[in-house]
C-alpha positions in Angstrom: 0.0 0.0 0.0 1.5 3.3 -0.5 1.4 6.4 1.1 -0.9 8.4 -0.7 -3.3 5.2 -0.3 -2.3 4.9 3.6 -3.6 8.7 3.8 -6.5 8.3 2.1 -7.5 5.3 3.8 -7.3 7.2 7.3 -9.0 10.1 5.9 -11.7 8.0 5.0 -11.9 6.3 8.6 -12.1 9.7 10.0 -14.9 10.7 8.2 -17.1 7.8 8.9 -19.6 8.7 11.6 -19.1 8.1 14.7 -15.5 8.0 14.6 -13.5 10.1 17.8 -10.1 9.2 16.5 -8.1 7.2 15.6 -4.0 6.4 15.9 -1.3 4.1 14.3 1.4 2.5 17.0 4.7 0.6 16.2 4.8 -3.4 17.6 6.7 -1.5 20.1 3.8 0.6 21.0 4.8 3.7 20.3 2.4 6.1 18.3 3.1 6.6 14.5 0.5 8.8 13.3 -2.9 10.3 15.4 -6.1 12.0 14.7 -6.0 13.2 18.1 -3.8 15.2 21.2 -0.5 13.6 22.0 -1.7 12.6 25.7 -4.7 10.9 24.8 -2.8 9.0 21.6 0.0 8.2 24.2 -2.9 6.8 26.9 -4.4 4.2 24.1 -1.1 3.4 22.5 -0.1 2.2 26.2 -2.9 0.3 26.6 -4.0 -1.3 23.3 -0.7 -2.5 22.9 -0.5 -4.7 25.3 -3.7 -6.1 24.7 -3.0 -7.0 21.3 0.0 -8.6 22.1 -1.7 -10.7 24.6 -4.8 -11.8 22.3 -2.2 -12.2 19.6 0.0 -14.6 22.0 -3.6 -16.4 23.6 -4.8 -17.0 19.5 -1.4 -18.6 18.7 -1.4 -20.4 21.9 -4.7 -22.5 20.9 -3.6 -22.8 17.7 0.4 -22.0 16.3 -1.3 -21.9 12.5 -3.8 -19.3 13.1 -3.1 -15.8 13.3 -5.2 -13.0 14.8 -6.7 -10.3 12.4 -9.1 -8.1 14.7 -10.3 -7.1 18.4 -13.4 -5.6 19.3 -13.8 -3.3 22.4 -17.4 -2.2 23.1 -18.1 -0.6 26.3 -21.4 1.5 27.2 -19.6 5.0 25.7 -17.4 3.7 22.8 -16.0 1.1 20.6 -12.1 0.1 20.2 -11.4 -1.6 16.8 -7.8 -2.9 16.5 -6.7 -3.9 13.4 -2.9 -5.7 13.6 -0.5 -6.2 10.9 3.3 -7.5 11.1 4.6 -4.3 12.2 2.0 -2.0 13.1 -1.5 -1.6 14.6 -4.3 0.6 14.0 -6.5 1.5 16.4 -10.0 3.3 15.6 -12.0 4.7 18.8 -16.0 5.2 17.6 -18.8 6.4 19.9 -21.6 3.9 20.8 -24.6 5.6 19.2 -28.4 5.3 20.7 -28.9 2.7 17.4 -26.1 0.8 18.5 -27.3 0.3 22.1 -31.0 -1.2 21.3 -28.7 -3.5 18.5 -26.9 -4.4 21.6 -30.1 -4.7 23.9 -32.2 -6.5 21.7 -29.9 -9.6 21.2 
C-alpha cells in the first residue's frame, strides 16, 4: 500500500460517523501517526498495545497456524477496533450511538 493510499484510507476512517479518532502504534507501542492530542494517543497506545499482544500470543497459543486479524472493544460509551499487521497496529476509537445500544439490547 502506498502512502498516498495509507492517507487516504485514514481520511476515509475519519470521516465515517461516529468515529472520535483514531492512531497508528509501532509493535513497540509507540504512536506513528494520530487523529488526536499527544496525551490521549499516548494513553491508548499504552494500553492497546499490550492487549494485542496478549490476544495475539492467547490465538497462537490455541492454535500456532492461526493468526489474529481483529479485536473488538465495546463498552457503554465507545467502541475500540484494532486492526494488527506485522509491524503495526491501527487503532480506531468510535462512539456507541443510541442505534447501537437497542442492536446491543435486543440480542
Amino acid at each position: 500500500m502506498t502512502t498516498s493510499e495509507v492517507e487516504n484510507t485514514l481520511q476515509r476512517i475519519s470521516l465515517h460517523p461516529g468515529v472520535m479518532g483514531w492512531l497508528v502504534i509501532n509493535n513497540q507501542g509507540e504512536p506513528i501517526k494520530s487523529s488526536m492530542d499527544i496525551p490521549t494517543t499516548q494513553l491508548y497506545a499504552s494500553e492497546f498495545a499490550p492487549l494485542a499482544h496478549f490476544a495475539h500470543s492467547a490465538v497462537r497459543d490455541m492454535d500456532p497456524q492461526n493468526e489474529l486479524r481483529f479485536i473488538r472493544v465495546r463498552t457503554n460509551k465507545m467502541e475500540f477496533m484494532v486492526a494488527p499487521d506485522n509491524e503495526y497496529l491501527l487503532i480506531v476509537i468510535q462512539k456507541v450511538t443510541s442505534h447501537d445500544k437497542d442492536v446491543i439490547s435486543n440480542e
